[in-house]
C-alpha positions as CSV (number, residue, x, y, z in Angstrom):
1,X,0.9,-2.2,26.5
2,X,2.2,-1.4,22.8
3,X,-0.8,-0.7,20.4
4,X,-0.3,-0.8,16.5
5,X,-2.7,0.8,13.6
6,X,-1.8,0.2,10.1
7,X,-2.9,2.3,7.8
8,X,-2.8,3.1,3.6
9,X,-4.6,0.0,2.0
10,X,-7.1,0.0,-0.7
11,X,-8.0,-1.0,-3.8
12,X,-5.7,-0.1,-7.0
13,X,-4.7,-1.8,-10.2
14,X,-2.5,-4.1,-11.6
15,X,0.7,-2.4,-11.8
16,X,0.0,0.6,-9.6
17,X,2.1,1.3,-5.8
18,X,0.7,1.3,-2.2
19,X,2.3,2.4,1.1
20,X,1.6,1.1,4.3
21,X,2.2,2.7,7.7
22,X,1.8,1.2,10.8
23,X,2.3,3.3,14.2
24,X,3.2,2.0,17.6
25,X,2.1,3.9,20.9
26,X,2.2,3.1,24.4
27,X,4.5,2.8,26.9
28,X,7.6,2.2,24.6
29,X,11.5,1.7,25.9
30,X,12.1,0.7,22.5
31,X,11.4,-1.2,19.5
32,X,14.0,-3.4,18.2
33,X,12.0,-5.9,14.7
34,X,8.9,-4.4,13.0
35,X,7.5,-6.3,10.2
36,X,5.1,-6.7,7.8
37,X,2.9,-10.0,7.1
38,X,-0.5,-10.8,5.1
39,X,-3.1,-13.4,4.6
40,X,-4.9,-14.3,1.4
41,X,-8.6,-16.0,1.9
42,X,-7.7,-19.4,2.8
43,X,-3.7,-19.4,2.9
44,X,-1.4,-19.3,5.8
45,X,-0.1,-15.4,7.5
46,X,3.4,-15.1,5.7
47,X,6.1,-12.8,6.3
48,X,6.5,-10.1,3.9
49,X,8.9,-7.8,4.9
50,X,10.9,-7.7,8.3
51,X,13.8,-4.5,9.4
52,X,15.8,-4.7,12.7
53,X,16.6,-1.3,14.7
54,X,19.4,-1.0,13.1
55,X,17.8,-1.2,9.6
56,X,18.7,-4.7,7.9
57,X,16.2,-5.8,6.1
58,X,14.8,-9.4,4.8
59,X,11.8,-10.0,2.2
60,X,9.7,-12.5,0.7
61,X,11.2,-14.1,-2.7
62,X,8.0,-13.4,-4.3
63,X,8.0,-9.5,-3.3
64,X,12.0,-8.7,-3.5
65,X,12.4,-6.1,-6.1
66,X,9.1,-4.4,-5.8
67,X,8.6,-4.2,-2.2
68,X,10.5,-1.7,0.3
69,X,10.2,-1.9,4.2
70,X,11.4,1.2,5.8
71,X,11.0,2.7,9.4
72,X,11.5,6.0,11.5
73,X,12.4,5.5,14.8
74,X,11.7,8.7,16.1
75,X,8.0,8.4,15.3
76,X,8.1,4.7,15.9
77,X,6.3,4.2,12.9
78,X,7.3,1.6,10.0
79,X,6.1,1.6,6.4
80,X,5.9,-0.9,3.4
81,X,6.2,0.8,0.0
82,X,4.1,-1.5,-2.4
83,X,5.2,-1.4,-6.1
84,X,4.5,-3.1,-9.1
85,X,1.6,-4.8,-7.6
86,X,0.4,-7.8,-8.6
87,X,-3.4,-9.7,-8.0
88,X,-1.3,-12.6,-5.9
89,X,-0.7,-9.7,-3.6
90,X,-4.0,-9.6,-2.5
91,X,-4.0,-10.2,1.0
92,X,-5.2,-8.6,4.8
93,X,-1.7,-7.1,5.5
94,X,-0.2,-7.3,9.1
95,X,2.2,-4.8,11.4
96,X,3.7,-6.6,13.8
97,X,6.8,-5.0,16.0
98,X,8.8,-6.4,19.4
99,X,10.3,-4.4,21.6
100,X,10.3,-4.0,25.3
101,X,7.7,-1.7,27.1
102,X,8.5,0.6,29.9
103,X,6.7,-1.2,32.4
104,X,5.5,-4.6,31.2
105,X,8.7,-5.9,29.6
106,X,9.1,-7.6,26.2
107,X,6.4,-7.1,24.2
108,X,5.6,-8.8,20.7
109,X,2.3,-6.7,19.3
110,X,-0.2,-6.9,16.1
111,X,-2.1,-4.4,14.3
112,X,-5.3,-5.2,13.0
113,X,-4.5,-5.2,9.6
114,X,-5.7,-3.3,6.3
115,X,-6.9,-4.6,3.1
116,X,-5.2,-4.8,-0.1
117,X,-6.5,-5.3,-3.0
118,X,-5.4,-5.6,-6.9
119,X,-7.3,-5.8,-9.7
120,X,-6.4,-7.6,-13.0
């Protein structure tokens, strides 16, 4: 099994910066896409961000520009630098990663996600 914990949400102003982490553990062969998605109160779970092993990256039209998905391999750990936030980017915010476990095969995990929130 591949277990994910985000981590670095709160509550910050209009205007302000956030980064996310979000850790995978477990019996890991490798991790090829980690991304990052939310949910507002009463929308639909929408992709933010999304980076391949090999480090291409794709983002959300509303978040391109202010928004930076990274990751480190060797810690198997990817991050969402937040900036320029904006009240619409209220949301619970979502790891997700697939890869393919030692034992078990493919995998396609979720964290449990962390708040954000932005004040006007």
């Amino acid at each position: 099994q591949v277990q994910l914990v985000e981590s670095g949400g709160g509550l910050v102003q209009a205007g302000g910066s956030l980064r996310l982490s979000c850790a995978a553990s477990g019996s890991i062969f490798s991790i090829n896409g980690m991304g990052w998605y939310r949910q507002a109160p009463g929308k639909q779970r929408e992709l933010v961000a999304a980076i391949s092993r090999g480090s291409s990256t794709n983002y959300a039209d509303s978040v391109k520009g202010r928004f930076t998905i990274s990751r480190d391999n060797a810690k198997n750990t990817v991050y969402l630098q937040m900036n320029s936030l904006k009240p619409e980017d209220t949301a619970v915010y979502y790891c997700n990663a697939r890869g393919v476990s030692v034992y078990q095969g493919a995998f396609d995990s979720w964290g449990l996600g962390t708040q954000v929130t932005v004040s006007s």
